[in-house]
LUMBANU-741185 format. One record per residue (C-alpha): x, y, z; residue in three letters. Coordinates in Angstrom, 2 decimals. Example, Ala and Ser with C-alpha at 12.3 -4.5 7.8 and 13.67 -1.06 7.14 Angstrom:
REM LUMBANU-741185
@c1->12.30 | c2->-4.50 | c3->7.80 | code->ala
@c1->13.67 | c2->-1.06 | c3->7.14 | code->ser
REM end
This chain:
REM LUMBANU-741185
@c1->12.87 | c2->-163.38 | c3->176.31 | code->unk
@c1->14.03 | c2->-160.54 | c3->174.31 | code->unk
@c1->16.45 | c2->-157.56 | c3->175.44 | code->unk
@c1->16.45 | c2->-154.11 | c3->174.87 | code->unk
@c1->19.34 | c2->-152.11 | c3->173.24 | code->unk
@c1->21.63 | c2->-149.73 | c3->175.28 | code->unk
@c1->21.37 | c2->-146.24 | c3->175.45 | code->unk
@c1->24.99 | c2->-146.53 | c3->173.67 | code->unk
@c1->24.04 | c2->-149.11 | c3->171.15 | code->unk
@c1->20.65 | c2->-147.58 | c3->170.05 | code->unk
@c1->22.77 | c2->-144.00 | c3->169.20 | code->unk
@c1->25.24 | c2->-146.57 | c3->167.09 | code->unk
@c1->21.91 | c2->-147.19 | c3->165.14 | code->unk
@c1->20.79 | c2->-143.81 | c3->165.05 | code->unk
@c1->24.16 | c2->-142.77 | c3->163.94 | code->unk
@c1->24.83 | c2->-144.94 | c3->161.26 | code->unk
@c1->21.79 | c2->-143.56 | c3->159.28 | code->unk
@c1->24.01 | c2->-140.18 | c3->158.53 | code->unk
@c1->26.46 | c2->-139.69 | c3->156.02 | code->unk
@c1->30.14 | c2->-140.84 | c3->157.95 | code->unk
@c1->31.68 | c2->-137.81 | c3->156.87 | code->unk
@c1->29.02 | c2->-135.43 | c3->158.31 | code->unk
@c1->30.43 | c2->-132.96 | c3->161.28 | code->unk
@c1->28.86 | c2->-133.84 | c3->164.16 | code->unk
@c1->28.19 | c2->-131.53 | c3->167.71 | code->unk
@c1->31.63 | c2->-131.42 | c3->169.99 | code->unk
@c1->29.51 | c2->-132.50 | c3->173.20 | code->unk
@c1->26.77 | c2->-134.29 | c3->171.94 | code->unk
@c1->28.29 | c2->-136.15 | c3->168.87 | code->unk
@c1->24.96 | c2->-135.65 | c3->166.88 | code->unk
@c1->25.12 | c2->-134.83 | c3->163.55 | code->unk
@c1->24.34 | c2->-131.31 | c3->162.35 | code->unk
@c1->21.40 | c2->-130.14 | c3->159.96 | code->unk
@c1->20.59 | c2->-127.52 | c3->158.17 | code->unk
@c1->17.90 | c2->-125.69 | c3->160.08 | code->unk
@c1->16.81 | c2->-123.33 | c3->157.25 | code->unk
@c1->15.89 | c2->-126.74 | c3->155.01 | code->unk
@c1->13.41 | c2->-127.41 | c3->157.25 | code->unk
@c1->9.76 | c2->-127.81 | c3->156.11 | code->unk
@c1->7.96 | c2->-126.66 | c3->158.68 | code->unk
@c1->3.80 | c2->-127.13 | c3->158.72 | code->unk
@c1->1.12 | c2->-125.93 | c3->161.05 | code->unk
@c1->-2.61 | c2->-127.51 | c3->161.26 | code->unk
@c1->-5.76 | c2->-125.64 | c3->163.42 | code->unk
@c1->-8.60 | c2->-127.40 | c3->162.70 | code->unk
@c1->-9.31 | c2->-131.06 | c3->163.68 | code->unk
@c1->-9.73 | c2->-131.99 | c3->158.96 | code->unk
@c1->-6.09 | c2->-130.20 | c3->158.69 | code->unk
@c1->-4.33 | c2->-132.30 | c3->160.95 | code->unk
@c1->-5.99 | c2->-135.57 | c3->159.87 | code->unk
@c1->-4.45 | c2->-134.33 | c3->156.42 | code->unk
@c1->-1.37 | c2->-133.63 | c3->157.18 | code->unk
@c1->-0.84 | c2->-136.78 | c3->159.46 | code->unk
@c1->-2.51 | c2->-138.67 | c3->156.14 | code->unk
@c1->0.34 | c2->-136.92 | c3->154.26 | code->unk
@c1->2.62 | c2->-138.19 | c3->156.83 | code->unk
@c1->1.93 | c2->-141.28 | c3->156.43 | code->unk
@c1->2.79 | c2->-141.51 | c3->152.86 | code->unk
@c1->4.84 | c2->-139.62 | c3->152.57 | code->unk
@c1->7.17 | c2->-141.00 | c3->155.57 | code->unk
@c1->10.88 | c2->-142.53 | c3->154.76 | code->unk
@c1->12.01 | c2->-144.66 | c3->157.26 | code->unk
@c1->8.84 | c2->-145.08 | c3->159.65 | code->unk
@c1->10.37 | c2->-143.24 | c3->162.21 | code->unk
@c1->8.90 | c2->-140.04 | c3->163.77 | code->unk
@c1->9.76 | c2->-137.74 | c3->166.57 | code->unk
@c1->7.29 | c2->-136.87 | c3->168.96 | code->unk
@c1->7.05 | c2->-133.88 | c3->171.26 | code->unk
@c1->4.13 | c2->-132.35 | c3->173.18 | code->unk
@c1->3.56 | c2->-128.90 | c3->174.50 | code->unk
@c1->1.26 | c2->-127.68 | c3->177.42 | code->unk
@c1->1.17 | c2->-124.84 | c3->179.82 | code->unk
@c1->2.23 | c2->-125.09 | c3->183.65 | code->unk
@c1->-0.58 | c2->-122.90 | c3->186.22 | code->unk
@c1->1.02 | c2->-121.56 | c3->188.45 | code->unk
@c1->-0.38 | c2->-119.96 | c3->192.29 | code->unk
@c1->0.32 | c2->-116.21 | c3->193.12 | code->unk
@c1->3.37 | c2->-117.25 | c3->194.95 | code->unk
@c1->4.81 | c2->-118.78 | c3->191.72 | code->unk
@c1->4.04 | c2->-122.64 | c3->192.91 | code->unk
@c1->3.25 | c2->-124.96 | c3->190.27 | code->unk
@c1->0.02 | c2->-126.31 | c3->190.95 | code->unk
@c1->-1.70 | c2->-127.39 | c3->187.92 | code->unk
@c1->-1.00 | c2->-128.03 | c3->183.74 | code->unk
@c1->-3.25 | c2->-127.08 | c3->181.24 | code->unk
@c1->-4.15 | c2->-129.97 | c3->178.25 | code->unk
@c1->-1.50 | c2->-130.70 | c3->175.53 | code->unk
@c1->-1.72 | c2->-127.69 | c3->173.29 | code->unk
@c1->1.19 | c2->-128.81 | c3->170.68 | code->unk
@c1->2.03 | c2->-132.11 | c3->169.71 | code->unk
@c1->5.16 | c2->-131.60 | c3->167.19 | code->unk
@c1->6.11 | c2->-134.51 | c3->165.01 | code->unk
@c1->9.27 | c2->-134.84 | c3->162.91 | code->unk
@c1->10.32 | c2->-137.39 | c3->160.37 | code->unk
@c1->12.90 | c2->-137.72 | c3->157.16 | code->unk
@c1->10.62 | c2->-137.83 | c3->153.67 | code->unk
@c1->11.41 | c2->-140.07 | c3->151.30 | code->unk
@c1->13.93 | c2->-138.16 | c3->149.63 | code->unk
@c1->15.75 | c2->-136.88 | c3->152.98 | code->unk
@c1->14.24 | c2->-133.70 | c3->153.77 | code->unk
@c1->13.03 | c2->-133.30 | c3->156.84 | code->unk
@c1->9.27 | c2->-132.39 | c3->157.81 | code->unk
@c1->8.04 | c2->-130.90 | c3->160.67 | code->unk
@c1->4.25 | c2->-130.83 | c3->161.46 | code->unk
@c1->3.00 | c2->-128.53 | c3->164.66 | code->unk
@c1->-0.37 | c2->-129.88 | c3->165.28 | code->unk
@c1->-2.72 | c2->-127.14 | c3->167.39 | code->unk
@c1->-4.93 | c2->-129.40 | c3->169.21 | code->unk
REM end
């Protein structure tokens, strides 16, 4: 039988990938980046994202990706929610090989 890590222990991992001296958040203890070093790219069509997720894939440092999704919430003239539309973003981050980090927002 195997275990899972805490919540605590799996942000020791996460946190030991950064530089010790790096300043980190006052509340959430995260380090900072540098937003404007970002490399940010968009795909449309269905041949742009398969190359960009090819990219991706070789271009990737330490197999680890972040994954977000975006969709719409319906809601009824009174303001109710009552429906979602499909996912219309999926966002996926990693660190390339050299430390940069990439940011592809897929339109599907």
């Amino acid at each position: 039988m195997s275990t899972m890590d805490s919540v605590f222990e799996q942000q020791q991992k996460y946190d030991s990938h950064s530089p010790p001296n790096v300043a980190r958040d006052p509340l959430s203890g995260l380090p900072y980046y540098n937003a404007i070093e970002l490399n940010i790219r968009t795909a449309h069509s269905p041949a742009d994202i398969t190359r960009v997720v090819d990219a991706m894939k070789e271009d990737i440092g330490d197999k680890k990706v972040g994954l977000d999704a975006e969709w719409n919430i319906l809601r009824d003239s009174r303001g109710i929610q009552n429906g979602r539309t499909k996912i219309q973003w999926i966002q996926l981050a990693y660190r390339k090989r050299e430390g940069g980090i990439q940011v592809l927002l897929l339109w599907v």
